[in-house]
TIFI-142376 format. One line per field, with one value per atom (N, C-alpha, C): atom name; x, y, z; residue in one letter. Coordinates in steps of 0.02 Angstrom, whole numbers, plus 50000, padded with zeros to 5 digits. Layout:
lolum: CA|...
xx: X|...
yy: Y|...
zz: Z|...
marlum: A|...
This chain:
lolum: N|CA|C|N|CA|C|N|CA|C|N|CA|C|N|CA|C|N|CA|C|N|CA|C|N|CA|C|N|CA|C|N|CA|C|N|CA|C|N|CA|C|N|CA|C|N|CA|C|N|CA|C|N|CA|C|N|CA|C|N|CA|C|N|CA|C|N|CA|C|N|CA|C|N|CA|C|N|CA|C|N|CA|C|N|CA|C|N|CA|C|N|CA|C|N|CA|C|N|CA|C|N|CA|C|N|CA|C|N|CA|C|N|CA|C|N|CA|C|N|CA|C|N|CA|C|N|CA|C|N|CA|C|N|CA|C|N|CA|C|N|CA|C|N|CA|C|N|CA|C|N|CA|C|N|CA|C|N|CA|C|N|CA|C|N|CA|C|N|CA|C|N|CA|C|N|CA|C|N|CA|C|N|CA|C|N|CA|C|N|CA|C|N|CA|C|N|CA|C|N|CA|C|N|CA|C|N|CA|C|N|CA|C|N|CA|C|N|CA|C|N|CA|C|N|CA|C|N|CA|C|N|CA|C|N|CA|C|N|CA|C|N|CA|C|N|CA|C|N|CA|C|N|CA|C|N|CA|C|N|CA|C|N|CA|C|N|CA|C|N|CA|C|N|CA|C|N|CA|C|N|CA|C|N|CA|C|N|CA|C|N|CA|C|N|CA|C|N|CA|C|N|CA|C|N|CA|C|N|CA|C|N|CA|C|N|CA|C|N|CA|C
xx: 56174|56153|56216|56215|56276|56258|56276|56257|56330|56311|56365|56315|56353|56303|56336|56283|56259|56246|56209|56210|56191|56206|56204|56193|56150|56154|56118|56123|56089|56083|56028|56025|55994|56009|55972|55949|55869|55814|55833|55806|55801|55818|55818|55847|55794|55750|55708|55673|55711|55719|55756|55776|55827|55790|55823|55817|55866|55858|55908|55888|55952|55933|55978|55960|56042|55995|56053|56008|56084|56053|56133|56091|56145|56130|56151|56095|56093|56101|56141|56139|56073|56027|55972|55913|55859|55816|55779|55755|55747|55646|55639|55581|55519|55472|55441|55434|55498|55536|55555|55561|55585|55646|55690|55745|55801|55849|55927|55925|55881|55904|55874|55895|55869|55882|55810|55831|55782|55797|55758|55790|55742|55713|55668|55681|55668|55672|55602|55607|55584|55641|55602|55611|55538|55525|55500|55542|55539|55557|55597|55605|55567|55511|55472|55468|55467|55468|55399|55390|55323|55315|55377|55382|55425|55420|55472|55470|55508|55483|55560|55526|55588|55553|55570|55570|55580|55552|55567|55553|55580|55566|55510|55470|55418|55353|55345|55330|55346|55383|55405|55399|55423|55385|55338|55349|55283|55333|55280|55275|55242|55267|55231|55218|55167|55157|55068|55068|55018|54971|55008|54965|54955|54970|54963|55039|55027|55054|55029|55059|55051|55098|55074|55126|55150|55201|55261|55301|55272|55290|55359|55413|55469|55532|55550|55569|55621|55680|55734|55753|55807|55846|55842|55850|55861|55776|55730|55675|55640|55659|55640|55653|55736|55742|55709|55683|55643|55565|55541|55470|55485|55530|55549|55563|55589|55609|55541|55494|55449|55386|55391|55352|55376|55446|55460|55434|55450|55432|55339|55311|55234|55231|55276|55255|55269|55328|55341|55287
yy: 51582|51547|51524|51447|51429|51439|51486|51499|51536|51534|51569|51611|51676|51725|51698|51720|51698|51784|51813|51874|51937|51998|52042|52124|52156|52215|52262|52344|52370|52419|52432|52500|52548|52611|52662|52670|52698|52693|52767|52796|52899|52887|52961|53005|52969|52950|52935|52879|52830|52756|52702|52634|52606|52530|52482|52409|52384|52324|52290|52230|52164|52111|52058|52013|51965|51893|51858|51787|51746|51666|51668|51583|51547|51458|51411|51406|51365|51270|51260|51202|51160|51187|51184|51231|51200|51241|51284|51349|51378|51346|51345|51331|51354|51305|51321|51328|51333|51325|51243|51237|51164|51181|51219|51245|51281|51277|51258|51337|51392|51454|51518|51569|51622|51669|51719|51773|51843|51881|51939|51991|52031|52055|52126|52201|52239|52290|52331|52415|52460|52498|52555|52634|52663|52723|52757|52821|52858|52842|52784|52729|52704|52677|52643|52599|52523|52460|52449|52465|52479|52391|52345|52283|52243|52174|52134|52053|52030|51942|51924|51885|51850|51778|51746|51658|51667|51740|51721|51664|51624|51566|51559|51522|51475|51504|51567|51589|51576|51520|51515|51564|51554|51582|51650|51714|51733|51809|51867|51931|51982|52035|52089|52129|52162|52214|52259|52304|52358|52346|52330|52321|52259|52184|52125|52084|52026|51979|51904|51896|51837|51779|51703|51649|51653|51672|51656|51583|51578|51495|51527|51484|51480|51434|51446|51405|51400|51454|51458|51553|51555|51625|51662|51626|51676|51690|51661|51659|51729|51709|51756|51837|51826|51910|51928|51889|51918|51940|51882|51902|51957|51967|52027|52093|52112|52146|52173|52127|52137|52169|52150|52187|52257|52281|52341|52366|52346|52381|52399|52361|52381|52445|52436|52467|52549|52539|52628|52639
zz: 59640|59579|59542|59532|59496|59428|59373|59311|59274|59205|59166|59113|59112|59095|59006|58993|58903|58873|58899|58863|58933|58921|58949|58902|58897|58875|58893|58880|58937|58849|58822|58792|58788|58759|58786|58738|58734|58666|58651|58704|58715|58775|58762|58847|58902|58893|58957|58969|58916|58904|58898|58920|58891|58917|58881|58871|58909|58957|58976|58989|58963|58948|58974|59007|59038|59024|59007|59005|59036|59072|59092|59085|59086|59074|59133|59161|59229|59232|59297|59288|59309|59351|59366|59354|59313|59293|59341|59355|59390|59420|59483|59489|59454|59413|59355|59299|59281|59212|59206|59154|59113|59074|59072|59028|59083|59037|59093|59082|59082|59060|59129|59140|59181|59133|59145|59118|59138|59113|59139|59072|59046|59004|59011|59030|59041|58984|58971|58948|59010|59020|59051|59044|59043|59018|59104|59086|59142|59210|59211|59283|59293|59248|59283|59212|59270|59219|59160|59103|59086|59039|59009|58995|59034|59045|59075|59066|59036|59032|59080|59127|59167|59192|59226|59242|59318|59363|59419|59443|59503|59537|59571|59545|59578|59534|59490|59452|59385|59351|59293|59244|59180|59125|59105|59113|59099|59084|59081|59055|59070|59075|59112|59064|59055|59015|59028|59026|59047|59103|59167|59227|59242|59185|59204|59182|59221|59196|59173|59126|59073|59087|59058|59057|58992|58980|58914|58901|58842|58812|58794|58843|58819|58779|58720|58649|58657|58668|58660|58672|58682|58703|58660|58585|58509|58515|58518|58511|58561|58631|58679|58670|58651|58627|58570|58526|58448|58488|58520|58556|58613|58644|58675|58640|58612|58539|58487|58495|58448|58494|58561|58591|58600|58634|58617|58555|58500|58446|58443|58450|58461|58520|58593|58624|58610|58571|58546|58494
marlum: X|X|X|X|X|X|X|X|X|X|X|X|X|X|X|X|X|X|X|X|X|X|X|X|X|X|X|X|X|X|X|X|X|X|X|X|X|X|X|X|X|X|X|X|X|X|X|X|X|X|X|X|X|X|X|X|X|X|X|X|X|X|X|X|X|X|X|X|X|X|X|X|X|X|X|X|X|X|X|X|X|X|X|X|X|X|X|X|X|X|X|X|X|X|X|X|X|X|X|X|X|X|X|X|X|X|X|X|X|X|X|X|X|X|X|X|X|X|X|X|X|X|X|X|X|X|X|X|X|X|X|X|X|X|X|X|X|X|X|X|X|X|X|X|X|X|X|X|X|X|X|X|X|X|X|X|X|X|X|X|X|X|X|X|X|X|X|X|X|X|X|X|X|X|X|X|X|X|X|X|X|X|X|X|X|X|X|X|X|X|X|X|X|X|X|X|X|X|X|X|X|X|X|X|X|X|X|X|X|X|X|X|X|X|X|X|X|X|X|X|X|X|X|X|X|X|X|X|X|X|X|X|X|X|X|X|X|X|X|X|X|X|X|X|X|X|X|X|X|X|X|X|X|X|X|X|X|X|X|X|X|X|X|X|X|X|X|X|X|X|X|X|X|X|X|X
């Protein structure tokens, strides 16, 4: 992937949780997506992924959360981590 990473962070909530987040700015939008952006967006509790919004390819857009996945309207990066962020916060 020809890209330049834009953000990267990995944090730890508790002992048996942590957040990790990379977004990186592509010169080609990833299949399904309409935006020059990749990203992936993880909480996980106990090792196991229990949220996730990423743009895999050919799958655009969307979100994982309690057994399903969803299509996520995507705005912008500042935007994605607040709607990412705000779901953690509901999910604790």
């Amino acid at each position: 992937m020809n890209a330049t990473l834009l953000y990267r962070e990995r944090l730890a909530l508790a002992e048996n949780r942590f957040v990790e987040m990379v977004v990186w700015q592509v010169k080609v939008p990833a299949k399904g997506s309409n935006h020059p952006f990749k990203y992936r967006l993880a909480l996980v509790v106990d090792g196991h992924c229990v949220l996730r919004y990423d743009n895999e390819t050919g799958k655009g857009d969307h979100r994982h959360a309690a057994g399903g996945e969803r299509p996520y309207q995507f705005v912008d990066p500042q935007r994605l981590l607040e709607d990412f962020w705000r779901d953690v916060d509901a999910w604790r």
